[in-house]
VOFIRO-349555 format. One line per 10 residues: number of its first residue (from 1); their letters; for each residue x, y, z of N, C-alpha, C. Coordinates in steps of 0.001 Angstrom, whole numbers, plus 500000, padded with zeros to 6 digits. Last residue first. Layout:
# residues N
NUM> a> X:Y:Z:X:Y:Z:X:Y:Z; ...
# end
This chain:
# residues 415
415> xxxxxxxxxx> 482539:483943:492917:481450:483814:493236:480323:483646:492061; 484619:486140:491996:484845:484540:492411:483625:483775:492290; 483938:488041:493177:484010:488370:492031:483914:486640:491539; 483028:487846:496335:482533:487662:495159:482499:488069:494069; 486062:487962:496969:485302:486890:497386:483827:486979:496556; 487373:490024:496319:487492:489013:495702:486856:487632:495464; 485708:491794:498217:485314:491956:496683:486205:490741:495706; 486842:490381:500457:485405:490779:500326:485145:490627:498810; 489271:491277:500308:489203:489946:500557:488038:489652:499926; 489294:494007:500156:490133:493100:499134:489467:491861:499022
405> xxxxxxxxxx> 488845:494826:503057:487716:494854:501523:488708:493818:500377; 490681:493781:504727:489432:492623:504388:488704:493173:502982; 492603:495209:503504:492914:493799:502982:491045:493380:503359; 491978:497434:504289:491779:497625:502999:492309:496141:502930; 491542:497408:507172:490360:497150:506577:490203:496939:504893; 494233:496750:507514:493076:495592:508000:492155:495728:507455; 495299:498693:507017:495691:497877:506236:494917:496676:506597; 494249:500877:508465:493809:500858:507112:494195:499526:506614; 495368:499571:511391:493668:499822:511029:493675:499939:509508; 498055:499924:510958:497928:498780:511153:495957:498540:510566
395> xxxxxxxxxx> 498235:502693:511059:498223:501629:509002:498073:500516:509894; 497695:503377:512611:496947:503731:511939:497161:502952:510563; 499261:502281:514705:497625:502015:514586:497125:502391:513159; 501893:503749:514190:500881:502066:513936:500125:501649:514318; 501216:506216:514018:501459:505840:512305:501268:504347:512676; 500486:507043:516857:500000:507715:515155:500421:506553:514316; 502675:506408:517800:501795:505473:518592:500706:506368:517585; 505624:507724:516845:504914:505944:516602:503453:505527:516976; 504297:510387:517427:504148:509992:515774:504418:508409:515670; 505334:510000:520184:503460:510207:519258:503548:510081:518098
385> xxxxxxxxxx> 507520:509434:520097:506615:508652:520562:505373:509072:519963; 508644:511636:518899:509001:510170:518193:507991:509309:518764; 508822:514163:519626:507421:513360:518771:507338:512184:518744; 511903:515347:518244:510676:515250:519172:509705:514836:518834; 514353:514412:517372:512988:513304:516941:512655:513623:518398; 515287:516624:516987:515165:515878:515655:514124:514720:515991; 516448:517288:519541:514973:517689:518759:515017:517540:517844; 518639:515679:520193:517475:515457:520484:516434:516097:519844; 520655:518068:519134:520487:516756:518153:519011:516108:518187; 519986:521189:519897:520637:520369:520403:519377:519217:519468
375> xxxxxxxxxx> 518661:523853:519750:518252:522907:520368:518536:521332:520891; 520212:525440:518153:519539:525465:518857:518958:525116:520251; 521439:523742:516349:522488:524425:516973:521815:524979:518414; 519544:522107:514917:520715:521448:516519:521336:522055:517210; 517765:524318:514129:517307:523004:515218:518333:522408:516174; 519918:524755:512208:519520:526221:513568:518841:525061:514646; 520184:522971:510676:521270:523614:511484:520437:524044:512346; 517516:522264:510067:517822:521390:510644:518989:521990:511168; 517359:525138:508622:515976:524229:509288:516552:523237:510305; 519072:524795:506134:518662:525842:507660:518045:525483:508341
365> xxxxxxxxxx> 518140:522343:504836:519399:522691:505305:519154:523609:506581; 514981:523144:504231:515398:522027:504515:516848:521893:505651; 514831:527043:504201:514776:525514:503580:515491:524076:504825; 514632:528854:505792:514995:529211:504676:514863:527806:503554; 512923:529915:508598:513555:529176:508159:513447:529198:506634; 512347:533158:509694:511685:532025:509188:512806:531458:508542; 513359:534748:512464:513465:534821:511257:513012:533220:510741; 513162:534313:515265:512004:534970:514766:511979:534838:513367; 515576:533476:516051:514003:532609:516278:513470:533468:515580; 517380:535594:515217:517385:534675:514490:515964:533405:515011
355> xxxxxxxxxx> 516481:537356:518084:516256:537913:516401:516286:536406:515501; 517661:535771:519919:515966:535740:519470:515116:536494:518390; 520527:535308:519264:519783:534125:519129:518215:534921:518893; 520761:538038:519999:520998:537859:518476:520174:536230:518084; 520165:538051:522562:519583:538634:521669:519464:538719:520248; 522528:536524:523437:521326:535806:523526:520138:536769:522691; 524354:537912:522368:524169:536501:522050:523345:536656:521984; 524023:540109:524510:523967:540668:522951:523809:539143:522522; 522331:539110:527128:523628:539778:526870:523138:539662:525227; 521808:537214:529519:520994:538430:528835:521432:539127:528597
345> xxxxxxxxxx> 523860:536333:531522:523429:535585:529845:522457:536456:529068; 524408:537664:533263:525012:538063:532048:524540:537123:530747; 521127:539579:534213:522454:538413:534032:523372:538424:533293; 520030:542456:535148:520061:541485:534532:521302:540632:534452; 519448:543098:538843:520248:543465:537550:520245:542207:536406; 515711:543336:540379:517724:542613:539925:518297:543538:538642; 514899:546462:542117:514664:545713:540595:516012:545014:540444; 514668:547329:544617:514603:546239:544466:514882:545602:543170; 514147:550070:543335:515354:549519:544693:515936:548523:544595; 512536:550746:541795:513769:551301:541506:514568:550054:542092
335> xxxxxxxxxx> 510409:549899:543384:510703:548359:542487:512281:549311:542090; 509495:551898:545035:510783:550800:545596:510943:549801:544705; 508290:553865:543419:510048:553954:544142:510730:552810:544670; 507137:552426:540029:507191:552772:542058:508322:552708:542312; 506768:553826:537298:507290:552212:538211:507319:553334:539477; 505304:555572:536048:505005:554150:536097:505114:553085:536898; 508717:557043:535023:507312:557078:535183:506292:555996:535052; 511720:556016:536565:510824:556792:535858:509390:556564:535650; 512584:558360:539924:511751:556655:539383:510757:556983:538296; 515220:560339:539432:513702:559760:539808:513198:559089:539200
325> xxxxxxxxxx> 518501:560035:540629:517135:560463:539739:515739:559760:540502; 519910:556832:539045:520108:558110:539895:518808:558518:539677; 520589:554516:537596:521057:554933:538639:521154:556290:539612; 517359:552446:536845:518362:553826:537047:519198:553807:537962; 517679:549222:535949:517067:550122:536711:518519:551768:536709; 516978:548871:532681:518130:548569:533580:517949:549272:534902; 513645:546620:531600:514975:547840:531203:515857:547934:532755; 514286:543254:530821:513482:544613:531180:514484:545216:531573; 514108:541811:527489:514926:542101:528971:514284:543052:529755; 511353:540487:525889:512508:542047:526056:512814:541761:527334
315> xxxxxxxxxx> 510511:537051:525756:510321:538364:525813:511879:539615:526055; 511274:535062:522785:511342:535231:524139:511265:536719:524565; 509263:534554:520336:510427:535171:520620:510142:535035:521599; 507425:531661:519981:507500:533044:520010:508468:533557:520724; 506934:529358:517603:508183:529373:518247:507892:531151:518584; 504878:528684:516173:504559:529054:517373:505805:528399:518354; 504717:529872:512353:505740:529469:513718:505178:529385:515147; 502898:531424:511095:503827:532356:511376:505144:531368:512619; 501245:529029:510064:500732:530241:511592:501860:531002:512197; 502280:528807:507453:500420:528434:507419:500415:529086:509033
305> xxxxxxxxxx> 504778:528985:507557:504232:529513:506632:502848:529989:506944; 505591:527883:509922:506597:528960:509663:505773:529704:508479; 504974:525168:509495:504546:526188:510804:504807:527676:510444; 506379:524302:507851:505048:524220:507302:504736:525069:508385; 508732:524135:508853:508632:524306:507585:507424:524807:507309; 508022:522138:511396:508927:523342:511343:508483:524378:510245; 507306:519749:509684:506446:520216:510560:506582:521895:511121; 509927:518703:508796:508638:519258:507450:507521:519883:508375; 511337:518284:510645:511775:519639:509993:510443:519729:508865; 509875:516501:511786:510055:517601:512496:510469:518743:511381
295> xxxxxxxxxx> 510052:514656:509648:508823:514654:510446:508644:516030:510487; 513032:513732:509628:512406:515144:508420:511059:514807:508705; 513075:512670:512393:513646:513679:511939:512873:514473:510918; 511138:510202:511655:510982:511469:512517:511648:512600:512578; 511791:507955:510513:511536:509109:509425:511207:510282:510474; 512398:505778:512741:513274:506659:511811:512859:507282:510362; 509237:505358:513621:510508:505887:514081:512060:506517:513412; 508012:504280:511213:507919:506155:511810:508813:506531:512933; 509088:502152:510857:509359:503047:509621:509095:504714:510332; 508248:501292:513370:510114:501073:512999:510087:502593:511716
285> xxxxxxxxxx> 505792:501070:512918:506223:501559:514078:507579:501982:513612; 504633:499551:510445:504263:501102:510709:505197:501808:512111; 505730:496757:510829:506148:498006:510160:506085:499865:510354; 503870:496607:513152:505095:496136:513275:506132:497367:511991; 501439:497056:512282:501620:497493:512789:503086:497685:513700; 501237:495359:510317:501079:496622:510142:501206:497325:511039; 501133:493134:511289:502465:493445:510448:501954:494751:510303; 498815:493069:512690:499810:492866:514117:501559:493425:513025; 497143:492835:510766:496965:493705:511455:498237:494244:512467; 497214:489951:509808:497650:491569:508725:498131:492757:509951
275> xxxxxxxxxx> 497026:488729:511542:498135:488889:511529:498528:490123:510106; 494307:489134:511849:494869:490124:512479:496212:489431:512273; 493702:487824:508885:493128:489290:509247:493854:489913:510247; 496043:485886:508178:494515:485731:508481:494434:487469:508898; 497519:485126:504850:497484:485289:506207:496130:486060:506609; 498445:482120:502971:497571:482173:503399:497945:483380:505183; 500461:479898:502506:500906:480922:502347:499388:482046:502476; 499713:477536:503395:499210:477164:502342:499578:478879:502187; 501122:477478:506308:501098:476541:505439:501021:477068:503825; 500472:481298:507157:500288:479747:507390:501239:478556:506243
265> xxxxxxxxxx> 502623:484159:507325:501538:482929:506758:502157:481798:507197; 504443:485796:508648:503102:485212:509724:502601:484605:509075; 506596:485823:507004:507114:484879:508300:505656:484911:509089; 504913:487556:505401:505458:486248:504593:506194:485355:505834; 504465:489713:506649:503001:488931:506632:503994:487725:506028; 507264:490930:507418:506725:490517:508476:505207:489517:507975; 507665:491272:504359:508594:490383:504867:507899:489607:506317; 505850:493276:504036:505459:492128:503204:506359:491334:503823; 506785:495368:506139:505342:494945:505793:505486:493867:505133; 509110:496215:504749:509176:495071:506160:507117:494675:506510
255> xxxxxxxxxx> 507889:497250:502427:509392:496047:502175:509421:495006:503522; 506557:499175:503466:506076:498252:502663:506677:496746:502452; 508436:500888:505303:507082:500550:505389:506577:499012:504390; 510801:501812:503805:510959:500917:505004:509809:500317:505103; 509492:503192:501467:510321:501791:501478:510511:501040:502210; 507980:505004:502833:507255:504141:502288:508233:502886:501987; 510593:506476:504259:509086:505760:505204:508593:504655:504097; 511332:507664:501849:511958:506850:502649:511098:505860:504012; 509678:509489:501014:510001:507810:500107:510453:507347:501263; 508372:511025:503463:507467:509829:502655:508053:508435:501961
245> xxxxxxxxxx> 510628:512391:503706:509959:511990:504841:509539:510623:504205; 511724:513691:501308:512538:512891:502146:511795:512361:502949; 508833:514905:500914:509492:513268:499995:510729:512909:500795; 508601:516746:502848:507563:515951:502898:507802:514425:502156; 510810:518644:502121:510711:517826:503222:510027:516351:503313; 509541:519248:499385:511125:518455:499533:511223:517687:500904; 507471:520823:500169:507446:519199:499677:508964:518649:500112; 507268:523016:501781:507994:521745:502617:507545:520656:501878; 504401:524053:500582:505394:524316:501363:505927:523053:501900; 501970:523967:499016:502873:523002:498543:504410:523044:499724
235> xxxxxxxxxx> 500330:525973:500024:499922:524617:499987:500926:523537:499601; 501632:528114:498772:502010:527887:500240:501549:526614:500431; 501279:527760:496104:503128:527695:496622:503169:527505:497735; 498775:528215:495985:499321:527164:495760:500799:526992:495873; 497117:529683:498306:497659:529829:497405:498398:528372:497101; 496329:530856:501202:497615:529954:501075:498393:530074:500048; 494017:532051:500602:495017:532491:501452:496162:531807:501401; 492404:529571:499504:492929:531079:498846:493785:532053:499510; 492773:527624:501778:493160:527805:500595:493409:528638:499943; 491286:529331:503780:492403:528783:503926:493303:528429:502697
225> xxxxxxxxxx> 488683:529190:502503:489212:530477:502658:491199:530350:502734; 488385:526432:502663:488296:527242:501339:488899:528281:501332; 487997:525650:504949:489027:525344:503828:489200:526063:502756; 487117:528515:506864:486995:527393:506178:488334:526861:505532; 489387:529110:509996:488572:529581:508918:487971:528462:507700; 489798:529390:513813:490050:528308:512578:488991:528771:511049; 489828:531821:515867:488837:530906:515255:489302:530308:513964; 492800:531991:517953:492710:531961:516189:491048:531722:515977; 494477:531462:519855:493211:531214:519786:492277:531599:518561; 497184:531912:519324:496351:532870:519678:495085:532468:520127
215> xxxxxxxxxx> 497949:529125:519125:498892:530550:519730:498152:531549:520162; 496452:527272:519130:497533:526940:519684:498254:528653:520208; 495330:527908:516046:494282:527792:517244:495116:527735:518733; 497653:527951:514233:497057:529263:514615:495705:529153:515913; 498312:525262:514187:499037:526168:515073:498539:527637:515318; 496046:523601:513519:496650:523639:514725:497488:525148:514800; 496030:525157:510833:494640:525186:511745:495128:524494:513119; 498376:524655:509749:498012:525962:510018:496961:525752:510738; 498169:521475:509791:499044:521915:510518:498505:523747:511118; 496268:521400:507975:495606:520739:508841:496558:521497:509873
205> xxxxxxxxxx> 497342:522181:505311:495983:522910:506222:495910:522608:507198; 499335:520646:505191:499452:522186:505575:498825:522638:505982; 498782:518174:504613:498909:518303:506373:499742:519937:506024; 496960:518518:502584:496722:518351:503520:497090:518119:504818; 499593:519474:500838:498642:520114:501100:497683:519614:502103; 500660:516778:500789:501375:517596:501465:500389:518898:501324; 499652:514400:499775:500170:514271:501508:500355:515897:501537; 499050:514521:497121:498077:514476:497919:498423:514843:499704; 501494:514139:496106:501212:515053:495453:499552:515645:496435; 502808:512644:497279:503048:513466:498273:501818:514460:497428
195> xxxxxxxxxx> 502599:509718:496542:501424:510334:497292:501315:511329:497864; 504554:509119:494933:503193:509514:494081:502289:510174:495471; 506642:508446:496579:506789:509616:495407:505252:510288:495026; 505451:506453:497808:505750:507186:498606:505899:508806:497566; 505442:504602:495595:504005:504822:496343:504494:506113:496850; 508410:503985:495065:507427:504650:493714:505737:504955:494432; 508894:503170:497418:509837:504320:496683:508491:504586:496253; 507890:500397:496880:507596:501126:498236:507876:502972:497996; 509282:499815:494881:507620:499689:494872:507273:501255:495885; 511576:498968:496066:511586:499849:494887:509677:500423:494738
185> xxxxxxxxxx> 511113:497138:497861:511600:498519:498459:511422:499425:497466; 510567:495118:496508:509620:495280:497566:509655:497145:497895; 512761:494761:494668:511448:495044:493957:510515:495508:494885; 514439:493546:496941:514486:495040:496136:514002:495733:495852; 513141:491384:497459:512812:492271:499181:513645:493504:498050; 510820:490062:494995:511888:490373:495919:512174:491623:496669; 507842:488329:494711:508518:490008:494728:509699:490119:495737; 506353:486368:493116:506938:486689:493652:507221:487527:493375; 505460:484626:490395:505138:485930:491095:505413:486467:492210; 507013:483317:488639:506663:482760:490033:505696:483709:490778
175> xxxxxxxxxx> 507235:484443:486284:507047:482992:486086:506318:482399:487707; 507728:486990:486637:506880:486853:485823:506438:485346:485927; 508562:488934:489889:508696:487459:488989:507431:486839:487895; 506895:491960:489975:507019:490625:489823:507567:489889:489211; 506470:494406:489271:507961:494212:489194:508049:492726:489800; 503856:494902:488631:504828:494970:487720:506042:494762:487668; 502749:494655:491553:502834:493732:490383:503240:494002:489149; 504054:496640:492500:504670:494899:492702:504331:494392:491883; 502221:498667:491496:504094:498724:491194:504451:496876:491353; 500504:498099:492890:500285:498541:491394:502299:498416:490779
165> xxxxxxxxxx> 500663:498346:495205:500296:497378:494389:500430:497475:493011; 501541:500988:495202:502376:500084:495825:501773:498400:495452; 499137:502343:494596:500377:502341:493873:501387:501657:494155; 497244:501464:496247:496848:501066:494925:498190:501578:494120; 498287:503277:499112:498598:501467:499019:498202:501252:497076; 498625:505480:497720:499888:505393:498970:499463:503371:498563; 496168:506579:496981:497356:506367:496018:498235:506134:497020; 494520:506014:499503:494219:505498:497920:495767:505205:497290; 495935:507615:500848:496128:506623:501197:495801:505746:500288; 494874:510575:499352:496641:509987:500113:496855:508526:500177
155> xxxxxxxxxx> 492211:510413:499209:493124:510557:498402:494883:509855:498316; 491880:510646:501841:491001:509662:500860:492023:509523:500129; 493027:512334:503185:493457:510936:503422:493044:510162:502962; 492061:514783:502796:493141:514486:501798:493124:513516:502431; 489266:514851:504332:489470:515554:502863:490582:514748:502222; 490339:514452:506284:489285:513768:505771:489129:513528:504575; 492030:516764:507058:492287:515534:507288:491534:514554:506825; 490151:519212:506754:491250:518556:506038:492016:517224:505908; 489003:518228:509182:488477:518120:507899:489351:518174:507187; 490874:518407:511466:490687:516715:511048:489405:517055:509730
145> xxxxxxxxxx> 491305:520433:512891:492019:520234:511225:491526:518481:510889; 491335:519297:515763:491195:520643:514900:491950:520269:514518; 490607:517791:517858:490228:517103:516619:490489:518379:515796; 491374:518874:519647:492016:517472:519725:491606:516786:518529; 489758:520841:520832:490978:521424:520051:491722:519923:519739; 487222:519907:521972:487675:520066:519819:489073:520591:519505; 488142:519772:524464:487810:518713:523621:488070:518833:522200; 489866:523305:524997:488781:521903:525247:488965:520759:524332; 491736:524950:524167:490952:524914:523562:489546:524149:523730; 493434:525218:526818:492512:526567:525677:491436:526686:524774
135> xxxxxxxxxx> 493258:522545:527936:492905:523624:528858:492477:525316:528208; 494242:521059:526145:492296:521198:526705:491968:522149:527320; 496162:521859:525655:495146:521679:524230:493989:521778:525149; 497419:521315:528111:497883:522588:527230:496534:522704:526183; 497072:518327:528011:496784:519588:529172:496514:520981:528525; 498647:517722:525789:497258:517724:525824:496542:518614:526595; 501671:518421:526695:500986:518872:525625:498969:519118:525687; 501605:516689:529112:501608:518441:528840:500796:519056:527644; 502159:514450:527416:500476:513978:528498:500351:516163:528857; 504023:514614:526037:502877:514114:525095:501394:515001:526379
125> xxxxxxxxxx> 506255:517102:526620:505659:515331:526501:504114:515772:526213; 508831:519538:525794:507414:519262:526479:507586:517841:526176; 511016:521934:525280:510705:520492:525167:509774:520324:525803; 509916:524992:523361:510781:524525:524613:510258:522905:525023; 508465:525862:521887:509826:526206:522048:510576:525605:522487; 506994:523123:519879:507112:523717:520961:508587:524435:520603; 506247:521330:517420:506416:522806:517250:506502:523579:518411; 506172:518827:518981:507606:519202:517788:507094:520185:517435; 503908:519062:519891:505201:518648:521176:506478:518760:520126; 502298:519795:518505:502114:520281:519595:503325:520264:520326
115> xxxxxxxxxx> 501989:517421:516663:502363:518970:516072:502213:519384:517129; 501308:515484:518553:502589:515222:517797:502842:516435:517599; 498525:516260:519229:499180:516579:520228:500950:516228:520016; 497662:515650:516736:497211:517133:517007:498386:517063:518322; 497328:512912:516417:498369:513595:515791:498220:514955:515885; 496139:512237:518259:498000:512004:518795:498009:512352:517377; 493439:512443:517167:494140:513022:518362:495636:513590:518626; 493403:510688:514779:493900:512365:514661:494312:512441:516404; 492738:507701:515269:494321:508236:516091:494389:509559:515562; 490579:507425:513344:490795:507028:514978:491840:507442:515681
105> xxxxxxxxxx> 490590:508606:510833:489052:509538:512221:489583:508374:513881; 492767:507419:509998:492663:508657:510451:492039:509362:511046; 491569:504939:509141:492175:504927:510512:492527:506495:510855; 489061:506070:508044:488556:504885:509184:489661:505040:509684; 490385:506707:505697:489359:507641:506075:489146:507336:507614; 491555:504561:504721:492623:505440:504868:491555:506707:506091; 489775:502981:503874:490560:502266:504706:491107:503720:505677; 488549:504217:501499:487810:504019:502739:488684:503559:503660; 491114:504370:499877:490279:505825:500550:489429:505405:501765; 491621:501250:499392:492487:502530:500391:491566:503983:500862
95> xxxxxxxxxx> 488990:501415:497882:489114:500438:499058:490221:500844:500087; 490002:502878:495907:488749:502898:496094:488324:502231:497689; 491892:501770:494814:491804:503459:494916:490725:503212:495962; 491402:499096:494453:492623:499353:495345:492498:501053:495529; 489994:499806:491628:489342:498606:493145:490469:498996:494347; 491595:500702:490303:489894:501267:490678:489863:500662:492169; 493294:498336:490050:493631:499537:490229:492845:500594:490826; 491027:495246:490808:491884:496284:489821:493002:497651:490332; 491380:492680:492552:491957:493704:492301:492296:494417:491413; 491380:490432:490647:490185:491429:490898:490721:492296:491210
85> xxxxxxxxxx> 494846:490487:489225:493194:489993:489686:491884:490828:489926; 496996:492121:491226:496284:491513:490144:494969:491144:490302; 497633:492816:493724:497562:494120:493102:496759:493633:491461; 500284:491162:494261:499527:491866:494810:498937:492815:493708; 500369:488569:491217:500929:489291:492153:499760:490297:492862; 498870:484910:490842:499001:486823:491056:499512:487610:492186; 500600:482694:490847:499811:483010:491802:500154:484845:491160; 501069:481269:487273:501359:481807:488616:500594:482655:489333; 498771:478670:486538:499088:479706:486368:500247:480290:487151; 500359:475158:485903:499144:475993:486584:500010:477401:486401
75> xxxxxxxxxx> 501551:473965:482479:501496:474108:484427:500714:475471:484729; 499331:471661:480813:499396:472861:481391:500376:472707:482640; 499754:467932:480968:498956:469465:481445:499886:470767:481641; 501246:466474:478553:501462:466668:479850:500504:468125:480143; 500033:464419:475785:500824:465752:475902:500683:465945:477253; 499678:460754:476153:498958:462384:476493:500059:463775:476689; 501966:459340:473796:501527:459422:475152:500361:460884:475263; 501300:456414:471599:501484:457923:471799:501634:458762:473138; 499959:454136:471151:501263:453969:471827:501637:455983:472241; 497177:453010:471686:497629:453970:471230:498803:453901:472275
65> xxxxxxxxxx> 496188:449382:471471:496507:450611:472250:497260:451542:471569; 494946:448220:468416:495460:448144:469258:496100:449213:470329; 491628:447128:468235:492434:448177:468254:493700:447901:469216; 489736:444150:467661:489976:445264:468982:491663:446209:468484; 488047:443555:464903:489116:443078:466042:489577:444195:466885; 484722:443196:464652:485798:443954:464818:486955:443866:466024; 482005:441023:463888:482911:441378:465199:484212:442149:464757; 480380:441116:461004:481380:440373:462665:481818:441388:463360; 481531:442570:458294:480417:441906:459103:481192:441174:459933; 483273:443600:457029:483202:444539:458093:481834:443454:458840
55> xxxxxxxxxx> 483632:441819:454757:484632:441821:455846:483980:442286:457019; 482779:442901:452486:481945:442536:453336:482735:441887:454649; 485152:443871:451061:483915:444947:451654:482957:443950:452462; 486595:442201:449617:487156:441829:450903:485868:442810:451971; 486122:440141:446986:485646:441803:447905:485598:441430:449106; 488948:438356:445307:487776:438388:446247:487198:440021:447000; 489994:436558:443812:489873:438201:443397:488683:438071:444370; 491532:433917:444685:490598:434104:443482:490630:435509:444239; 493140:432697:446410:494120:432691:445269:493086:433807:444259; 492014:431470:448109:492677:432436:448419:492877:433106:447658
45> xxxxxxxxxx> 488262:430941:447997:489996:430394:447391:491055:431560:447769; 486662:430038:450939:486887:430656:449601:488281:430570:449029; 485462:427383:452553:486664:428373:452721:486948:428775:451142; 482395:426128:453824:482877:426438:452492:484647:427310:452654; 482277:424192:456694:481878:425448:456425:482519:425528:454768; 480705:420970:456192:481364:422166:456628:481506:423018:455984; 476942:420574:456588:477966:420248:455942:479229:421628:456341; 474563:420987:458084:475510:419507:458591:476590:419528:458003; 472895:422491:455667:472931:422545:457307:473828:420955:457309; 472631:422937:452974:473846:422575:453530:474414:422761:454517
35> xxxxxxxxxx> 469423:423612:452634:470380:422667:452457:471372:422191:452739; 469946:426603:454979:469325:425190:454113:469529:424055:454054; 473653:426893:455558:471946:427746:455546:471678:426505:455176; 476658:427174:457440:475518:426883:456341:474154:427045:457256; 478507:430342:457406:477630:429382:458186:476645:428635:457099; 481377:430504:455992:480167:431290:455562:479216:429873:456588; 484525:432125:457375:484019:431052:457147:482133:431426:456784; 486813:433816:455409:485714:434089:456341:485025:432944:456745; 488413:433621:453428:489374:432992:455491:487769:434285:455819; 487175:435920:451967:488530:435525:451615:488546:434833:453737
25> xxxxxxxxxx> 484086:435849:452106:485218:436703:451881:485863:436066:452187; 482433:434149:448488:482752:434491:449848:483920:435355:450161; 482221:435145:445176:482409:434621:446239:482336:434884:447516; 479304:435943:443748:480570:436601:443977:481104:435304:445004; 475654:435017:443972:476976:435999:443109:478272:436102:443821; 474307:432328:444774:475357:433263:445565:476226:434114:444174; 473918:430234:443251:473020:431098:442912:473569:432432:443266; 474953:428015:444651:473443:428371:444441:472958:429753:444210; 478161:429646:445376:477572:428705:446108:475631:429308:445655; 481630:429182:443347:479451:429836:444040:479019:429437:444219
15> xxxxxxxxxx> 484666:429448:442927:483668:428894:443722:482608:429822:443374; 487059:429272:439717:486439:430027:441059:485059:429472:441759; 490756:428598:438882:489068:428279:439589:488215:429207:440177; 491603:431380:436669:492164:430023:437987:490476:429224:438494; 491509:433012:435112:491930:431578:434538:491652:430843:435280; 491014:435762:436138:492190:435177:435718:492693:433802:435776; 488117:435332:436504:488691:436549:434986:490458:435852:435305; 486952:432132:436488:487619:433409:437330:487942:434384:435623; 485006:429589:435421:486301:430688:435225:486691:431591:435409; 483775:427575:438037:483089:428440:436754:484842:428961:436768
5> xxxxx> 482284:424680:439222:483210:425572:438779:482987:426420:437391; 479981:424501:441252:479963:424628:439833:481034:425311:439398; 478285:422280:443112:479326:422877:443529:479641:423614:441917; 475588:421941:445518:476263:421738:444040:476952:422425:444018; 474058:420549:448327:474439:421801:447645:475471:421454:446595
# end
């Protein structure tokens, strides 16, 4: 192979090899071909104007590692608060009504024989009471008013738990979701406010259809009729009662509800169906034990309107036997004889006390004087046992069934 110096454009030497236009690339080595098999490789001039474009033939030198680092993942969402997620609002109305429907068709009983033993004159128990119910009315007097009861516990219990969700998760830790035992109680408040608008016309009807079946034997009338007879001032009787009763229940209720399921989850904060069941029923007990007082006076309240009270005056003294004369007309000569003299406690007091039973309570305040003055402190929480062995079953049952639907419809939204 011939070697032919020729004149670069800037003066200096330049190489071609037969014919080869251009030089080689610059410290490439060029394999011989042909002719100039055996001979070494050619090395182009450094110095000469070389197209470095054919470079890219061979092998590509390996990159060197990206020094940069990977931007760091996302941190994971926070866990939704109660009440997020599938759970809509719809979804929580909707899943309390059925919850709410299921535990009220199971414990009305003890709550027919609760209004029985806190609208008595005179102190009674639970196991009297019933006696008393079967023996006038039978079997159905143990379910009378449970349409009304049907009627508004859709409603009630809907907005009683989907507003108490509905609240936590707005008053969640935005970053953690969490709900502090404030935010817990504040929630609890804002359910209890919203549900009287539903709670308290239905336990008017339900109450007037106990107490007018209870006194007279009443035949119980539709709802309907009941309603237009009521009117809407009487349907609303004893709210004030009914929200001292409710907020304060719903705060205790909800606040030791979420505290009791957060000491029964597992590990992975995870709780299983009947430890829902066993906090609902833990709460539901404590909270209806001390809301029993304004229980009684909203039960009082509401008696007094919807069946005139079945506090009935105590009867007339009977008259004084004569002292002279003839036996007046009616009575036989020897009851004259025999008839006692009245006592002295059957005296002007005690008559003035059964004028004031008869007069209807005036509000909230009156209601609870005349009760102690009455009846002494204890009848503030007559009931206390039936309205506990009422209120925890019964949210212990809604809150089982409205967490499994929860569970259910999360489970295939997911899906």
């Amino acid at each position: 192979m011939s070697r032919v110096d020729t004149p670069s454009r800037e003066g200096g030497p330049s190489l071609a090899a037969d014919g080869v236009n251009g030089p080689p690339p610059t410290d490439v080595a060029v394999p011989p071909t042909g002719d100039a098999a055996g001979l070494p490789p050619i090395v182009a001039d450094a110095a000469s104007p070389i197209d470095t474009s054919a470079a890219s033939e061979g092998p590509a030198a390996p990159s060197a590692p990206d020094a940069t680092l990977d931007p760091p993942p996302p941190p994971p969402p926070a866990p939704a608060a109660s009440g997020g997620g599938a759970n809509t609002l719809v979804t929580n109305i909707l899943t309390g009504a059925v919850a709410g429907v299921v535990g009220q068709s199971t414990v009305f009983p003890m709550y027919v024989l609760k209004t029985a033993v806190q609208n008595a004159a005179r102190p009674t128990t639970i196991v009297a009471a019933a006696r008393k119910v079967l023996r006038k009315q039978g079997l159905r007097g143990l379910y009378r008013g449970l349409p009304p009861a049907l009627v508004g516990v859709a409603p009630e219990k809907a907005i009683k738990l989907s507003m108490n969700d509905f609240f936590r998760s707005r008053l969640a830790d935005p970053d953690t979701g969490t709900v502090s035992l404030a935010s817990s109680v504040l929630a609890g408040a804002g359910a209890g406010l919203c549900q009287v608008v539903a709670t308290c016309p239905m336990e008017m009807l339900m109450i007037t259809m106990m107490t007018r079946a209870a006194e007279d034997g009443r035949k119980p009338k539709s709802l309907t009729h009941l309603v237009r007879e009521l009117g809407l001032p009487g349907l609303y009787r004893g709210t004030l009662a009914t929200l001292a009763r409710d907020v304060p229940f719903s705060m205790v209720f909800f606040s030791m509800n979420a505290a009791v399921k957060e000491r029964l989850a597992d590990d992975n904060g995870s709780v299983s169906i009947g430890r829902v069941f066993l906090a609902g029923i833990t709460a539901g007990s404590t909270a209806a034990a001390l809301s029993t007082p304004m229980d009684v006076i909203k039960t009082r309240l509401q008696a007094d309107v919807g069946g005139g009270g079945s506090r009935p005056p105590p009867p007339p003294p009977p008259p004084p036997p004569p002292t002279g004369g003839a036996a007046p007309a009616g009575v036989p000569p020897t009851a004259t004889a025999t008839a006692p003299r009245p006592s002295p406690a059957a005296s002007s007091p005690s008559a003035a006390a059964a004028v004031a039973a008869r007069q209807p309570y005036r509000g909230i305040a009156d209601c609870m004087r005349r009760v102690v003055q009455e009846e002494g402190v204890r009848a503030l929480f007559k009931g206390v046992e039936a309205r506990v062995m009422i209120i925890s079953p019964l949210f212990g049952i809604t809150l089982l069934f409205y967490e499994a639907q929860r569970r259910l419809l999360a489970a295939k939204g997911s899906s």
